[in-house]
Wavefront OBJ file of the C-alpha trace (Angstrom):
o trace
v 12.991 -96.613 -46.857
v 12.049 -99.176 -43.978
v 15.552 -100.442 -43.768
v 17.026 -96.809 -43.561
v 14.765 -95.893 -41.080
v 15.663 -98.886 -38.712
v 19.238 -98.262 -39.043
v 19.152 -94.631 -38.300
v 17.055 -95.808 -35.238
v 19.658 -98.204 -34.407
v 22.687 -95.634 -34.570
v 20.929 -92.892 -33.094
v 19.620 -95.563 -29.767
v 23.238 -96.546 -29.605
v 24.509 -92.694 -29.383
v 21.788 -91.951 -26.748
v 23.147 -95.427 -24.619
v 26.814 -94.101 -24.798
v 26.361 -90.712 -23.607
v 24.066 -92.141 -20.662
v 26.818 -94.890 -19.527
v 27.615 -92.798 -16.249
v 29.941 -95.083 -13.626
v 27.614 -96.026 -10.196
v 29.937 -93.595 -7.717
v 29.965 -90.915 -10.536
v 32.663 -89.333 -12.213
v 36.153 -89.368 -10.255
v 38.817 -85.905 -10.737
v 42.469 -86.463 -11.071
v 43.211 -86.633 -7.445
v 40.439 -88.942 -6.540
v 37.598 -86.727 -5.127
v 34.224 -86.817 -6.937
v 33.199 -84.347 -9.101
v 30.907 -81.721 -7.392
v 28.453 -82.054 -10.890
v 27.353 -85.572 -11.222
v 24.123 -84.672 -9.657
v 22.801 -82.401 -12.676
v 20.184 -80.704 -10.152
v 21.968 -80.257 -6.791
v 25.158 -79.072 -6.945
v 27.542 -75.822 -5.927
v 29.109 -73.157 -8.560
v 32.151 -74.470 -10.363
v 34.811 -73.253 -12.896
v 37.641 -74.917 -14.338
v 40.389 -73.804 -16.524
v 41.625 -75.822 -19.481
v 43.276 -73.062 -21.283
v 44.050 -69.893 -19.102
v 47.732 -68.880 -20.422
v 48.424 -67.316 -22.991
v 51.303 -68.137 -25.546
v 49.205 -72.087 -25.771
v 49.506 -72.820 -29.915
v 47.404 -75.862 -31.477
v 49.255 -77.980 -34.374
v 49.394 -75.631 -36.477
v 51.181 -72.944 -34.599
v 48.203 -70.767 -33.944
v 47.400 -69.606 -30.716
v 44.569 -70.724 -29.101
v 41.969 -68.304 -26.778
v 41.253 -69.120 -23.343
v 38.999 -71.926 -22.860
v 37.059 -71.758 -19.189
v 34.295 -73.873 -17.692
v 31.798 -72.240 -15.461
v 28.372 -74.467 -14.393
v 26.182 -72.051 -11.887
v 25.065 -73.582 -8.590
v 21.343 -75.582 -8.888
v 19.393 -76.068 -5.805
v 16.222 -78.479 -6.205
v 13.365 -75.904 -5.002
v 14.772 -72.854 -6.749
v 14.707 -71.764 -10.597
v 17.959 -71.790 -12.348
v 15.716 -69.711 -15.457
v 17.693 -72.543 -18.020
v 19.530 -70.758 -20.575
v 19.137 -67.235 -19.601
v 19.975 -67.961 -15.752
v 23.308 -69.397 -17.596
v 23.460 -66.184 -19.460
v 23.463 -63.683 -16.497
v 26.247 -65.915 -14.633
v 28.428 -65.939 -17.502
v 28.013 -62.227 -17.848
v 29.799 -61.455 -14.306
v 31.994 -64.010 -14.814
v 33.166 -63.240 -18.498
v 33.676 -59.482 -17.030
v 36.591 -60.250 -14.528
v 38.183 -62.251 -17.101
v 38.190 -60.315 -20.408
v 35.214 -58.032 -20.377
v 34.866 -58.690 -24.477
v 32.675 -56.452 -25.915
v 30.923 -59.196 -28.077
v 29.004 -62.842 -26.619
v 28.683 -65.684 -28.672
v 25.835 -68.143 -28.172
v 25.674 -71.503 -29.267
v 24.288 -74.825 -28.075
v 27.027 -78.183 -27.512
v 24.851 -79.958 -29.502
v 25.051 -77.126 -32.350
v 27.541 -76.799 -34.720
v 28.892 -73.585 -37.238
v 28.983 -75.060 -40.699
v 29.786 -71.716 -41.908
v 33.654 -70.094 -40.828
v 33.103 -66.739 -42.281
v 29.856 -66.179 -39.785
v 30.949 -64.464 -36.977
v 32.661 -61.529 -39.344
v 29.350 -61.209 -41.231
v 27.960 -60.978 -37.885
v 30.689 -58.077 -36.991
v 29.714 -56.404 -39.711
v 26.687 -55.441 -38.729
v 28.362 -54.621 -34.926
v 31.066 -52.127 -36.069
v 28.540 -50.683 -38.810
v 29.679 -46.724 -38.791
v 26.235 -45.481 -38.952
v 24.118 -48.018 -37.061
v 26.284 -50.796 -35.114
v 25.701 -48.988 -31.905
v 21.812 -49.504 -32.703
v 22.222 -53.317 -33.254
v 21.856 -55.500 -29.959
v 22.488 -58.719 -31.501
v 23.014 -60.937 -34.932
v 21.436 -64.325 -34.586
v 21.995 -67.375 -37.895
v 19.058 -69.389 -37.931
v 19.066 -73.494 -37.498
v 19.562 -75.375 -40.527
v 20.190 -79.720 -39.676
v 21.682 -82.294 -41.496
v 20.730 -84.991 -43.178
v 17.222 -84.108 -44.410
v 15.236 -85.680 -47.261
v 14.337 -84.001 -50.154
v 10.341 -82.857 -49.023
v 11.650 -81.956 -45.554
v 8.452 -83.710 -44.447
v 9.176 -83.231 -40.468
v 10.060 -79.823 -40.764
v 13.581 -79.790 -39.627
v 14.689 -76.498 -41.764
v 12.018 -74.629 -40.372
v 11.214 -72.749 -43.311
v 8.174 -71.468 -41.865
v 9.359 -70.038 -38.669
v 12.500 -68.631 -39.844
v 11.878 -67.793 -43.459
v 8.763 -66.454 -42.911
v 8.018 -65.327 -39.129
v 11.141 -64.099 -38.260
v 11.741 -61.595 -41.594
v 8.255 -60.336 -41.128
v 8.886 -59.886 -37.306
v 11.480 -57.122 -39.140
v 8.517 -54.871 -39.531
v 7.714 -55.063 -35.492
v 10.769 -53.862 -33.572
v 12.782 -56.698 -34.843
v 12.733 -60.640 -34.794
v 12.968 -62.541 -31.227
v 15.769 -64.286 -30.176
v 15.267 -67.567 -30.438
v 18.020 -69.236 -28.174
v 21.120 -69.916 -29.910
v 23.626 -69.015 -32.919
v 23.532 -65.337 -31.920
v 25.962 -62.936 -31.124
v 24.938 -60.449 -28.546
v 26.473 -57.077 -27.783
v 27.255 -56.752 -24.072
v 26.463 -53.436 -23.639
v 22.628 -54.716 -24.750
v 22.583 -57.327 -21.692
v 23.454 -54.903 -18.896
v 19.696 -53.535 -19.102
v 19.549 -49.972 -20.243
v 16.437 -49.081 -20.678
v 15.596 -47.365 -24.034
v 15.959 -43.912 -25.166
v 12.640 -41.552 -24.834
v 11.401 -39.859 -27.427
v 10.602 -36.678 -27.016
v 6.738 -34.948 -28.049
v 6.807 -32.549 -30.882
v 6.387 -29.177 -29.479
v 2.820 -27.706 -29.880
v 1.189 -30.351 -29.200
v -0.191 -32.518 -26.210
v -0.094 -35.993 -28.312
v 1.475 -37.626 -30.880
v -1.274 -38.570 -32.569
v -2.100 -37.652 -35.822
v -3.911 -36.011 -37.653
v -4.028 -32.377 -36.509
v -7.749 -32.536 -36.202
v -7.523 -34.691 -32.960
v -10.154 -33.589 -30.246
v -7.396 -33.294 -27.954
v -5.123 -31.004 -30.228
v -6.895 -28.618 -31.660
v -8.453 -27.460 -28.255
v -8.131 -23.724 -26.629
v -4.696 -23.794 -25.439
v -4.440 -22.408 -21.887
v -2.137 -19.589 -21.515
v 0.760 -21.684 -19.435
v 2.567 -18.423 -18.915
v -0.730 -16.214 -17.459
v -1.474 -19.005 -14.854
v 2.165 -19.228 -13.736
v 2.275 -15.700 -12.774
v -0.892 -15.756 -10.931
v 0.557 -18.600 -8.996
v 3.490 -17.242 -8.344
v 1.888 -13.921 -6.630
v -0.431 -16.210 -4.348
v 2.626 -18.042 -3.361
v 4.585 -14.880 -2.640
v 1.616 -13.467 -1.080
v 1.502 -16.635 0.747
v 5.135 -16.221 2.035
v 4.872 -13.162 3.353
v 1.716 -13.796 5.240
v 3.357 -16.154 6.729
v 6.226 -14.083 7.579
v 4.231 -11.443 9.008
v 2.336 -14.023 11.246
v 5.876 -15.773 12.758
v 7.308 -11.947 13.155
v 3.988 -10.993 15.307
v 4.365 -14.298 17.473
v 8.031 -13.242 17.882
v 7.339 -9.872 19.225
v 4.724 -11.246 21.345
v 6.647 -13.507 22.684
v 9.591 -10.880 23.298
v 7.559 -8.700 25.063
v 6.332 -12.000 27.448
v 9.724 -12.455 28.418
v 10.631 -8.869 29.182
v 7.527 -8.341 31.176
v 8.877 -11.492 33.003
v 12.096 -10.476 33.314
v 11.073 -6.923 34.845
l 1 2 3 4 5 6 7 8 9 10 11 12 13 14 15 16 17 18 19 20 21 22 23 24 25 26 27 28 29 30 31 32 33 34 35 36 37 38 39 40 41 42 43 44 45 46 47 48 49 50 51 52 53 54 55 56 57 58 59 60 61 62 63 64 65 66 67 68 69 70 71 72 73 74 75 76 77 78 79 80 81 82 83 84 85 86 87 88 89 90 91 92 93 94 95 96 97 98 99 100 101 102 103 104 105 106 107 108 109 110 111 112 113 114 115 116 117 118 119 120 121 122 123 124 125 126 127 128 129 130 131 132 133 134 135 136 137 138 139 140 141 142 143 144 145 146 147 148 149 150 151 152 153 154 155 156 157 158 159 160 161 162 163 164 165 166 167 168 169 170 171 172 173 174 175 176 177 178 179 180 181 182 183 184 185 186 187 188 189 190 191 192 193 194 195 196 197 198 199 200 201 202 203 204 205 206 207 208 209 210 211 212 213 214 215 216 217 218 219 220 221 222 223 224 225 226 227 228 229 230 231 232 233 234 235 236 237 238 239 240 241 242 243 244 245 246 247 248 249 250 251 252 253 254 255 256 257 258
């Protein structure tokens, strides 16, 4: 068990050096000029296109989707929000270039060990009777390589097994970050339909002997009236007083006049 540990130790320390072996002047583009990313924290907006024609068919002779790189600008001093300040810029940007109905959200570091996931997750989309009520389908995070007593936890049996289906009875689960696939009609912020009271009564609560229910009702219809007259009443009051000051002041000028 000792050895095993010190050789994953060893493999996982040499993956960690090799993805940190950056050159001094930072990474170089084809024609020579640096790359506007190699500081991680200070740097402008930038998309590249790898795959933006269509017609572009992989070994097989299937045709392959667009593949686009966008990185928001970072500032030091301002928030980038992480993940969901990625989120909103790959909204707008995902908009101009197809406008898909459906977002997929995974981490690089993640992996889909499952190919028939996304059409279970489309199932639940394009349901007849309630895909337009689902916002999104998340998979939860299963790793590799685990021992048999999962002693550090790493299938989170607790948190997704547990939490998360019992979250079902509350509104629905959280969304936990990645593996999901969001409806983008959900992200645009709609707020939520109202539901409308019952008629009859002035709360929803329940039951019918609530000290606020089962009150003397006011007659709504007898008060309107009356408030109706004293407005009208009102009106021509008020009427009568601008006609007066007219005449008076009629009479003012004609006495001027003569």
């Amino acid at each position: 068990m000792k050895r095993d540990y010190k050789e994953f130790k060893v493999r996982i320390n040499g993956l960690v050096s090799t993805a940190q072996k950056v050159p001094e002047d930072g990474w170089t583009m084809q024609d020579g000029t640096p790359w506007p990313g190699n500081n991680v924290r200070d740097h402008p907006g930038m998309i590249q296109v790898f795959l933006g024609q269509s017609g572009v068919r992989d070994v097989e002779g299937d045709e392959l989707p667009r593949l686009v790189y966008v990185s928001r600008e970072k500032r030091p001093g301002f928030d980038h929000h992480k993940k969901a300040g990625a989120m909103n810029a790959l909204i707008r940007v995902s908009a101009v270039l197809s406008n898909a109905p459906y977002m997929l959200n995974v981490d690089c570091d993640h992996y889909i060990n499952n190919s028939k996931a996304l059409r279970e997750a489309m199932c639940f989309m394009i349901d007849p009777t309630s895909g337009k009520k689902v916002c999104y389908v998340q998979f939860p995070q299963r790793f590799d390589g685990i021992d048999r007593h999962d002693r550090y936890s790493n299938r989170n049996v607790v948190f997704f097994d547990i939490n998360m289906k019992g979250l079902d009875g509350l509104q629905g689960p959280i969304y936990v970050g990645i593996g999901c696939v969001f409806r983008r009609q959900a992200l645009y912020g709609y707020d939520a339909p109202v539901k409308k009271k019952p008629p009859g009564k002035t709360c929803n609560c329940w039951p019918r002997w609530c000290c606020l229910c089962c009150g003397p009702r006011k007659n709504t219809k007898s008060s309107a009236k009356k408030n109706n007259k004293k407005s009208k009443g009102r009106e021509s009051s008020n009427q009568v007083h601008a006609l007066e000051n007219i005449e008076g002041q009629n009479e003012l000028i004609t006495k001027k006049s003569s």
